[in-house]
Each structure stands twice: as structure tokens, then as C-alpha cells.
Backbone as JSON, one array per atom type, in Angstrom:
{
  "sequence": "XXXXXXXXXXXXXXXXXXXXXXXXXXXXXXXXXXXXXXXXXXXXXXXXXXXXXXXXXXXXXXXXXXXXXXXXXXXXXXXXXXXXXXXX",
  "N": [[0.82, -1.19, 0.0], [1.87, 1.51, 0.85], [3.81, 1.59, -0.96], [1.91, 2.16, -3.64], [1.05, 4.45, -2.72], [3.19, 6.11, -2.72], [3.94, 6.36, -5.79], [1.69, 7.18, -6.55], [1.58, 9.65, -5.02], [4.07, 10.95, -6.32], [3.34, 11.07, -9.13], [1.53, 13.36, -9.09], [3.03, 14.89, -8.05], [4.75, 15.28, -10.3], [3.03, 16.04, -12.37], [2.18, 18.53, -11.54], [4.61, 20.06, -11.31], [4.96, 19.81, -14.04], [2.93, 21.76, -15.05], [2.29, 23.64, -13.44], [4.43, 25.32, -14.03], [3.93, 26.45, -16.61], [2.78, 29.52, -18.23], [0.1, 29.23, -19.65], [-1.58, 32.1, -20.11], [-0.77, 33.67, -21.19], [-0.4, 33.77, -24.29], [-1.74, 34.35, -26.88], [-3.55, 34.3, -30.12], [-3.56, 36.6, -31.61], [-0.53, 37.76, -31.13], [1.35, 35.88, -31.72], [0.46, 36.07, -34.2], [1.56, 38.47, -35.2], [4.38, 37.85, -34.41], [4.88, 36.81, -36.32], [4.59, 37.81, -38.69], [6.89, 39.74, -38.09], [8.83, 38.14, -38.64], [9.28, 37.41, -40.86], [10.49, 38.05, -44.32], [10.11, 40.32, -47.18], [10.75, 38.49, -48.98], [10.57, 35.96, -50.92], [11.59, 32.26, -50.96], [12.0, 31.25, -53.98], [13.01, 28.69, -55.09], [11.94, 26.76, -53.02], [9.62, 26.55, -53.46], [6.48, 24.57, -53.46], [3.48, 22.7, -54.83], [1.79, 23.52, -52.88], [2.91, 25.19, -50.87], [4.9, 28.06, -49.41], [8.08, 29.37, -48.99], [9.85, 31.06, -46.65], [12.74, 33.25, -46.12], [13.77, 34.51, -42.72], [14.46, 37.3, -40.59], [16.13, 36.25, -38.76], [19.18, 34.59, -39.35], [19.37, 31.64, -40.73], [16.73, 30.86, -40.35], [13.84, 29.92, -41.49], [10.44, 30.45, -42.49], [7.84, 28.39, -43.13], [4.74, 28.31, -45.32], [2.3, 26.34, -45.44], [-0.67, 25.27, -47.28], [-3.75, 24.19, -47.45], [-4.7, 23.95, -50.04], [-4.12, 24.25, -53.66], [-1.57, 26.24, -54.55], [0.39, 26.85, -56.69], [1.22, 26.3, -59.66], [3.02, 23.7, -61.6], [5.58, 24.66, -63.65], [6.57, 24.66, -67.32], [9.68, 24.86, -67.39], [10.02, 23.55, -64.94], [9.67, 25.32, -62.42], [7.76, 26.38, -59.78], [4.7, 28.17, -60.42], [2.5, 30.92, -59.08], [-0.69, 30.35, -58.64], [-3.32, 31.4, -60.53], [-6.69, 32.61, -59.7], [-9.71, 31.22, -60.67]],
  "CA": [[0.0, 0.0, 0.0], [2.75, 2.48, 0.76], [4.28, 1.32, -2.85], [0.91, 2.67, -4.46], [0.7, 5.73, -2.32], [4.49, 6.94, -3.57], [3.68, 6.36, -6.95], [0.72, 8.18, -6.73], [1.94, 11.23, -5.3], [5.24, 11.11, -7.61], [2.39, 11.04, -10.68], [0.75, 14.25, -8.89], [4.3, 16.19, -8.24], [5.51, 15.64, -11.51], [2.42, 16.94, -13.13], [1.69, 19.91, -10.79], [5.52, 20.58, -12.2], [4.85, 20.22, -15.54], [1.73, 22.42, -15.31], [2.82, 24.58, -12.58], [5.54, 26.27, -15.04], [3.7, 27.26, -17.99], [1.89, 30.4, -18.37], [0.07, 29.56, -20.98], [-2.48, 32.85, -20.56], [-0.28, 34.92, -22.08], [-0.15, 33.52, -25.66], [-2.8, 35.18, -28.08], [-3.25, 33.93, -31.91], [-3.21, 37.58, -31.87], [0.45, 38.08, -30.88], [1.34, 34.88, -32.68], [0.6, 36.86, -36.26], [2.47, 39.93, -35.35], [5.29, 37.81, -34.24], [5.12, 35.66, -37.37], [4.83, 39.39, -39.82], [7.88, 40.37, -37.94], [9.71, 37.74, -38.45], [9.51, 37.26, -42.5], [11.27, 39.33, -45.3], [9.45, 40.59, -47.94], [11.71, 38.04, -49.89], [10.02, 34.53, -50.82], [12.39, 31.55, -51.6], [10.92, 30.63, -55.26], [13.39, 27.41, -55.67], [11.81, 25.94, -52.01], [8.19, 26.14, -53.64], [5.65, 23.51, -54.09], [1.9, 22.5, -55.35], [1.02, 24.0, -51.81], [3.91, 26.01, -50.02], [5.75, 29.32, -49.57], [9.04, 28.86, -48.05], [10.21, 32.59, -46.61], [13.89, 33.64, -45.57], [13.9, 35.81, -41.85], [15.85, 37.87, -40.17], [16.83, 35.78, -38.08], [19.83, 33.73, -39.94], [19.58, 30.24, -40.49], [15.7, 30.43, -39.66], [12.64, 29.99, -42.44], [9.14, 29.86, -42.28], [6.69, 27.54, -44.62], [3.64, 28.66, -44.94], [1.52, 25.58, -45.76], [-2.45, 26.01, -47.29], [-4.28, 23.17, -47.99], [-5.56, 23.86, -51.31], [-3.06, 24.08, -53.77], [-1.46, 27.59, -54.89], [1.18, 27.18, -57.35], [1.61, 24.7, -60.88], [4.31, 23.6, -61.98], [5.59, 25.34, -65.34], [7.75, 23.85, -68.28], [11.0, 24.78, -66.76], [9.8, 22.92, -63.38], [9.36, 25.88, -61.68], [6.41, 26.6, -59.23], [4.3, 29.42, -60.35], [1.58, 31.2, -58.76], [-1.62, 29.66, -59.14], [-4.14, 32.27, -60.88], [-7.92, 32.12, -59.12], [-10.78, 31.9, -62.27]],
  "C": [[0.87, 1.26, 0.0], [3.42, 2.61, -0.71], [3.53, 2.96, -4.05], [0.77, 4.09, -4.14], [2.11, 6.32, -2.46], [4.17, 7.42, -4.65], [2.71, 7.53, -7.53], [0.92, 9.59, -6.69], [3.51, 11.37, -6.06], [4.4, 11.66, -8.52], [2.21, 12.78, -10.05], [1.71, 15.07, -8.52], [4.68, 16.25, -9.61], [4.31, 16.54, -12.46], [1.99, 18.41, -12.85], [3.15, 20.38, -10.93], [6.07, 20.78, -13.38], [3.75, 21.25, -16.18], [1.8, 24.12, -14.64], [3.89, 25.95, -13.58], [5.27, 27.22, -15.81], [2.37, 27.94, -17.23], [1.21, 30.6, -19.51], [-0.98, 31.05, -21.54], [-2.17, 33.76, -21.76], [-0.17, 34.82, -23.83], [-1.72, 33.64, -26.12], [-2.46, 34.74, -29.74], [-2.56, 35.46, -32.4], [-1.52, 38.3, -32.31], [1.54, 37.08, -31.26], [1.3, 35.16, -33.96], [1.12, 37.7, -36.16], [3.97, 39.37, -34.98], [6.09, 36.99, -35.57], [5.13, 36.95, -38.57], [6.32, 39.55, -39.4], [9.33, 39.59, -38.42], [10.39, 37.48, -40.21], [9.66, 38.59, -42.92], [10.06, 39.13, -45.95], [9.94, 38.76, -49.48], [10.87, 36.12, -49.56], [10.79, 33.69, -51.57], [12.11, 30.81, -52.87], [11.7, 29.08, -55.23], [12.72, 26.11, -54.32], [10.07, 25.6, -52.55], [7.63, 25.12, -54.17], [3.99, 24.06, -54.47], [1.17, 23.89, -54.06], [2.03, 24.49, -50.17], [4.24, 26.97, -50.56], [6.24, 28.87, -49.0], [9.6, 30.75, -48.0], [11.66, 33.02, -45.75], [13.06, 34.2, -44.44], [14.29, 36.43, -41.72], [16.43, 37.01, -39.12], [17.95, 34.57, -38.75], [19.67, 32.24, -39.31], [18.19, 29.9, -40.52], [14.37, 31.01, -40.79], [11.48, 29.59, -41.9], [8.47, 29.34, -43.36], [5.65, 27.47, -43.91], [3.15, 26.98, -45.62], [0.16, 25.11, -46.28], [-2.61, 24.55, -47.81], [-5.12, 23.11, -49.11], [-4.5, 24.19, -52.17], [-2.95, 25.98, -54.45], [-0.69, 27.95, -55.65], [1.08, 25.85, -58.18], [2.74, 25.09, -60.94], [4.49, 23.58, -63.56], [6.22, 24.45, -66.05], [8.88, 23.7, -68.03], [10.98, 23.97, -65.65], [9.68, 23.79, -61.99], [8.14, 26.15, -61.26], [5.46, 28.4, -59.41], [3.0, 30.0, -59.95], [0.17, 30.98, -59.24], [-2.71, 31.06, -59.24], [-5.55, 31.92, -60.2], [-8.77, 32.26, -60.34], [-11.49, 31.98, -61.53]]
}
């Protein structure tokens, strides 16, 4: 019985210190898109593109974002390059 009643409160420290930590109030989708504007160039990597990606240099070296959409947004031309998919 003592066994079970360790175990137990082990289970209930470790999670009241995995829970205990995070703040998650503070995160906003809001502040999440202004940190994700700030972080891309104007500058979009054309040779990283597919059917259904942007791939975008930062400023921060070394560090890209891919955007991902689930519908597709670029064909692929004669040369094999990905080019912006027109809406009819």
C-alpha cells in the first residue's frame, strides 16, 4: 500500500511541475501573427516552392518559415518551376 501511495503522489508532483511552469495565458493567436509578420522578409524563396507552399527567408539567420495552405497555390511550369496559381 505504501508502494501505491508513492507512486501516486510522484504522478501528482511531476504533473503539478509540468503544469505549474507554464503560463500559458499569455499567448494570443493575436500576438502569434504579429510575431510571425515580424519575423519574414518581404523576400520569398521561389526554388523551395511547391503545389502547396511558400518557403520565406527571416531575419533571423539560419531560420525559415513555410507557410503551408491546404488547397493548392502554385503549378508547376515547363521549366519545373512553381508558379503562382491564378484564381478563375
Amino acid at each position: 500500500m505504501l508502494r501505491k501511495n508513492k507512486s501516486t503522489l510522484s504522478f501528482i508532483l511531476i504533473v503539478g511541475m509540468l503544469f505549474g511552469q507554464n503560463n500559458f495565458s499569455d499567448i494570443s493567436v493575436a500576438s502569434a501573427r504579429e510575431m510571425d509578420q515580424q519575423m519574414i522578409k518581404e523576400e520569398e524563396i521561389l526554388e523551395l516552392r511547391t503545389e502547396n507552399t511558400k518557403t520565406f527567408r527571416t531575419s533571423q539567420s539560419g531560420v525559415y518559415v513555410q507557410k503551408v495552405f491546404s488547397d493548392q497555390v502554385h503549378y508547376q511550369g515547363e521549366g519545373g518551376q512553381f508558379i503562382i496559381l491564378q484564381p478563375s
